[in-house]
Backbone as ProteinMPNN parsed JSONL, in Angstrom:
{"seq_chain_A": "XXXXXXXXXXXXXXXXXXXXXXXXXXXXXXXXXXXXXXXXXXXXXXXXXXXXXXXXXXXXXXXXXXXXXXXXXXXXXXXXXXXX", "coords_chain_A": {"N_chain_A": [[0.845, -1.163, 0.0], [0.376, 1.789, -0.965], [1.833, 4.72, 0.416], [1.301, 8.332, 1.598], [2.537, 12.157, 2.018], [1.443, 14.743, 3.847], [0.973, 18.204, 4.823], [0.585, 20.695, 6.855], [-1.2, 23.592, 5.765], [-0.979, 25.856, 7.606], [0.361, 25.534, 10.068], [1.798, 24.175, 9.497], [2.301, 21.28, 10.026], [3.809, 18.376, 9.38], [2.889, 14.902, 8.166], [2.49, 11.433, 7.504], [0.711, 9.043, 5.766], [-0.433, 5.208, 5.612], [-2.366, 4.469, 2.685], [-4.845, 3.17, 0.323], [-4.85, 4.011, -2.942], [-6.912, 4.685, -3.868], [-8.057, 6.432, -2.006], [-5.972, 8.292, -1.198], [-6.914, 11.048, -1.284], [-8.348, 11.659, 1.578], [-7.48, 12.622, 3.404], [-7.026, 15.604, 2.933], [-9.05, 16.253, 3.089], [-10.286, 17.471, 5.632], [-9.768, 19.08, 8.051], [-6.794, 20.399, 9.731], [-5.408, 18.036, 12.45], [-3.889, 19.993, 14.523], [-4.323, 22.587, 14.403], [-6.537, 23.062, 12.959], [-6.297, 23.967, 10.328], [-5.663, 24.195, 6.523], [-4.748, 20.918, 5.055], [-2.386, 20.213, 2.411], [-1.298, 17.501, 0.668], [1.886, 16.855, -0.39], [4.797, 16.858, -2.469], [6.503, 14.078, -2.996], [10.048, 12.688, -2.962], [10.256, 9.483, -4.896], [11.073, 6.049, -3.118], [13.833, 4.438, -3.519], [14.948, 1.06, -3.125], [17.568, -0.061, -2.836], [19.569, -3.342, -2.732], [22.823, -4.46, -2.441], [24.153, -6.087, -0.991], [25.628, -9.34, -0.309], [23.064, -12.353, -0.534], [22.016, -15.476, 0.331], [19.976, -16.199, -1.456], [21.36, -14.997, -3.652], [22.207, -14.754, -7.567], [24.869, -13.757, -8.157], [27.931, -14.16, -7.652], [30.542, -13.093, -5.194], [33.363, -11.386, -6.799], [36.827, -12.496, -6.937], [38.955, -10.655, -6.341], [37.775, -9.14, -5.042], [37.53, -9.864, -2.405], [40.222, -10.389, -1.994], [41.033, -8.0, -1.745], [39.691, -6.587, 0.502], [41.224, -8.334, 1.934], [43.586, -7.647, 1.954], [43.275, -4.918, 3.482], [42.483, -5.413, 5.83], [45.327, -6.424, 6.821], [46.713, -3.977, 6.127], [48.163, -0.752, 7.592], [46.284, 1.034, 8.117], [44.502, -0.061, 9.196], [44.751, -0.757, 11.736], [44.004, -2.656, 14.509], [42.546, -3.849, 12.879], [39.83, -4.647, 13.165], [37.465, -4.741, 10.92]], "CA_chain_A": [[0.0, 0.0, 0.0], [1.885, 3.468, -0.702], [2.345, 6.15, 1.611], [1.773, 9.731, 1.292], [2.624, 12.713, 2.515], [0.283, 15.552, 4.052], [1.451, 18.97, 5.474], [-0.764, 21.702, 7.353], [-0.53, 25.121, 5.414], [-0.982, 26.886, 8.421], [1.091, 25.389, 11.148], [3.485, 22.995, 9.386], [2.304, 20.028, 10.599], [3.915, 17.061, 8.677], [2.645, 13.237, 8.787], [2.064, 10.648, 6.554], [-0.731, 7.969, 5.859], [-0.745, 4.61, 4.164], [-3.807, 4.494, 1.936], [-5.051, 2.74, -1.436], [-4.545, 4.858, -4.357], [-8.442, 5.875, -4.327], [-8.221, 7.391, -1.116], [-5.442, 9.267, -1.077], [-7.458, 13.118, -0.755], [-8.972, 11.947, 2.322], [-6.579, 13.847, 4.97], [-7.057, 16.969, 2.37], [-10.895, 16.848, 2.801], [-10.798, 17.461, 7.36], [-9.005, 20.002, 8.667], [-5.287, 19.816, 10.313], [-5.859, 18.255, 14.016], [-3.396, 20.349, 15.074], [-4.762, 23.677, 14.429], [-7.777, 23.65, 11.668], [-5.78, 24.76, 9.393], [-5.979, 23.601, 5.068], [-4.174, 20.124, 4.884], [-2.277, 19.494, 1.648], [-0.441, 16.23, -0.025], [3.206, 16.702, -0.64], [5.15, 15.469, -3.676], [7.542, 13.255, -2.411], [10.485, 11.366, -4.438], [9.683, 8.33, -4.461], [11.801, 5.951, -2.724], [14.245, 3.241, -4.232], [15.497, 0.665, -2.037], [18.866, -0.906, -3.502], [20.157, -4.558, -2.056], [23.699, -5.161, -3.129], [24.504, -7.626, -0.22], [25.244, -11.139, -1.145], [22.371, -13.2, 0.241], [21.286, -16.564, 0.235], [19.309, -16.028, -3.14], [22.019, -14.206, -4.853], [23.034, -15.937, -8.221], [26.297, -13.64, -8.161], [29.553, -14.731, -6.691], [31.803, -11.734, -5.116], [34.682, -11.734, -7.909], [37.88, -12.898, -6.231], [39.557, -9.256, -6.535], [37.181, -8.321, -3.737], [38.01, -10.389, -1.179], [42.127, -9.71, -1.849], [41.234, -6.139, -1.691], [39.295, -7.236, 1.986], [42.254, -9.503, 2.926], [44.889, -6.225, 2.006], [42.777, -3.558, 3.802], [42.714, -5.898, 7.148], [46.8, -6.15, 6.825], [47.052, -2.893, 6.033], [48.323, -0.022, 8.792], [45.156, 1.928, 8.188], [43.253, -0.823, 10.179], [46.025, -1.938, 12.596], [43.426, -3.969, 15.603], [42.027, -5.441, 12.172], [38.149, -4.878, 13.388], [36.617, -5.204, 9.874]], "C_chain_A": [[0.902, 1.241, 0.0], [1.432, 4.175, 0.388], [2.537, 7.145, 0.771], [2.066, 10.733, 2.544], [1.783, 14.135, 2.918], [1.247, 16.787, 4.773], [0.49, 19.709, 5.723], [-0.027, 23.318, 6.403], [-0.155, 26.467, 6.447], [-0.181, 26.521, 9.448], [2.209, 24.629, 10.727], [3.645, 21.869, 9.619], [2.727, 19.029, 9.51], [3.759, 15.476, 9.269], [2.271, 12.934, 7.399], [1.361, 9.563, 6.67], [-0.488, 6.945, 4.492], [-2.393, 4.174, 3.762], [-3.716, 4.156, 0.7], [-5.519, 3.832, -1.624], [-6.009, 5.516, -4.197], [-8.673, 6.803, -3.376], [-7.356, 8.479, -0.307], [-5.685, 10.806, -0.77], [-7.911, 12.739, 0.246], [-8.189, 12.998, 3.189], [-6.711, 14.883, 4.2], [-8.535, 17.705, 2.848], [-11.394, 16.998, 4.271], [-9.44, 18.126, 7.463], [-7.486, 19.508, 9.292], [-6.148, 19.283, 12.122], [-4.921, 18.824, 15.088], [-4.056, 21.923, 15.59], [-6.029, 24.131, 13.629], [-7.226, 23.866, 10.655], [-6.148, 23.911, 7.978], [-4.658, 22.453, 5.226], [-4.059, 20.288, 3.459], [-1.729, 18.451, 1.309], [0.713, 17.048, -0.662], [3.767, 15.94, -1.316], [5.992, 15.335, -2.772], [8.848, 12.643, -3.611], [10.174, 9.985, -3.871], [10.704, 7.342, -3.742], [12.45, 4.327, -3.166], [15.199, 2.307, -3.199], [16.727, -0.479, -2.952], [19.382, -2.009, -2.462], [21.51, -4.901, -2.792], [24.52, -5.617, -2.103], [24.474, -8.662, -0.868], [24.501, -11.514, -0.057], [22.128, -14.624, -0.052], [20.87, -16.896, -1.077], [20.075, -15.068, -3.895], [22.483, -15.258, -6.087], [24.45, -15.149, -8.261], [27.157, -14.202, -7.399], [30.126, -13.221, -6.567], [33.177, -12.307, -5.951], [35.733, -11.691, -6.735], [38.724, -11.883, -5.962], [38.988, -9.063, -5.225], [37.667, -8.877, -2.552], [39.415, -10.636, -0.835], [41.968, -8.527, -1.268], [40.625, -6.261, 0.261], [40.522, -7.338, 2.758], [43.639, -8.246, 3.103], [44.522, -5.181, 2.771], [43.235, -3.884, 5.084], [44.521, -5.726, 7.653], [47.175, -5.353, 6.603], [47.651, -2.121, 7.823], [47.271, 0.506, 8.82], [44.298, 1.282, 9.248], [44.063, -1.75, 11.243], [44.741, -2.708, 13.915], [42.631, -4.691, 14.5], [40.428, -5.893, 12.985], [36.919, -4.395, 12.378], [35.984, -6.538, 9.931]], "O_chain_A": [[1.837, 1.56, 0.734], [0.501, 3.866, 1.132], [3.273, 7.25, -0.21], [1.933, 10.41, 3.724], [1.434, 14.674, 1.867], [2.285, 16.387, 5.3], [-0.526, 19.618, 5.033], [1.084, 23.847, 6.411], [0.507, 27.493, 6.296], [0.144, 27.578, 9.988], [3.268, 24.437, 11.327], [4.721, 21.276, 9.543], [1.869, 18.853, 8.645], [4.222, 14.968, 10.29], [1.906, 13.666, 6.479], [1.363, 9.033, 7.781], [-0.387, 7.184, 3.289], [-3.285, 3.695, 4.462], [-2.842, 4.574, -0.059], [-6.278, 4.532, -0.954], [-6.208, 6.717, -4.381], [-9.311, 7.831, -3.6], [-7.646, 9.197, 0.649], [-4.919, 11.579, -0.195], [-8.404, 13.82, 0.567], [-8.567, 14.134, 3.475], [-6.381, 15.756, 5.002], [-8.968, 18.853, 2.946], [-12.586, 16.782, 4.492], [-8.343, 17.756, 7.048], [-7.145, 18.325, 9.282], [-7.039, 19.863, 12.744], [-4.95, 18.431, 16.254], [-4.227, 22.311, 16.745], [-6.475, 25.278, 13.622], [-8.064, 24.0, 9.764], [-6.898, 22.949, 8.145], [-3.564, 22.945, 5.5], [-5.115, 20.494, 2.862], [-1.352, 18.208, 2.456], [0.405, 17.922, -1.472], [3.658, 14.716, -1.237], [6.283, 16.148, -1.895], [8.638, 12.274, -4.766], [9.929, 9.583, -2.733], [11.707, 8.054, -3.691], [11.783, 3.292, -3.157], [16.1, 2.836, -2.549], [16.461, -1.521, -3.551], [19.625, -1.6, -1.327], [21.394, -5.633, -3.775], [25.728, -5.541, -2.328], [23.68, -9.01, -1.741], [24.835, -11.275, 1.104], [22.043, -14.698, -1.278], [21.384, -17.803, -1.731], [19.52, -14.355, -4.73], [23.003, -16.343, -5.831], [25.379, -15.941, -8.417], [26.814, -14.763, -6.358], [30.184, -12.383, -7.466], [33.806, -13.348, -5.761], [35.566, -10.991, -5.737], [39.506, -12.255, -5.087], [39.75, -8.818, -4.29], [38.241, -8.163, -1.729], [39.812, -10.995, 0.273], [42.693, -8.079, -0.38], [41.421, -5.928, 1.139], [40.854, -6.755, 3.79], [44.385, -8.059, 4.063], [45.399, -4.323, 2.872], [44.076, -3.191, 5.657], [44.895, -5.059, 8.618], [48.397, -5.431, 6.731], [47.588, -2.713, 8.901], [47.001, 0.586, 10.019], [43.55, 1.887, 10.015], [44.025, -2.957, 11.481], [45.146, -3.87, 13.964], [42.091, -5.775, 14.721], [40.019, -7.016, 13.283], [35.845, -3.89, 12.704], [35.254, -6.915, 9.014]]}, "name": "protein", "num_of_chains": 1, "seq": "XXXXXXXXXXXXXXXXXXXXXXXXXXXXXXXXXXXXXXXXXXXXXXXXXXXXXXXXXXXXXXXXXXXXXXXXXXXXXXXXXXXX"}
């Protein structure tokens, strides 16, 4: 179900509500309950959620480069107690 966003014109109040798509204007159409004031809906960007962990269900493999570059950072001086 998406989520929008609502702000009060008159006091500033921000909150958000999840609601199917048809009822999105309700919080526009009843006052702020902060102050009365005109509620509107706020564009938002939308929000993209990126996974590039290896999990369980990954078909990649971490290329073998990465885990040298790992194994050199740990032996490095930059990370001398090596708590990576």
């Amino acid at each position: 179900m998406p989520t929008y966003d609502y702000r009060c014109e008159k006091c500033e109040n921000e909150f958000e509500e999840m609601l199917l798509i048809s009822k999105k204007d309700e919080p526009t159409e009843t006052p702020c309950t902060e102050c009365g004031g005109e509620v509107k809906q706020v564009v938002a960007a939308p929000y993209f959620g990126y996974d590039n962990i290896k999990t369980r269900h990954s078909t990649q493999k971490v290329p073998s480069w990465y885990n040298d570059k790992i194994k050199d950072l740990k032996n490095s001086k930059r990370f001398p107690n090596n708590n990576l």
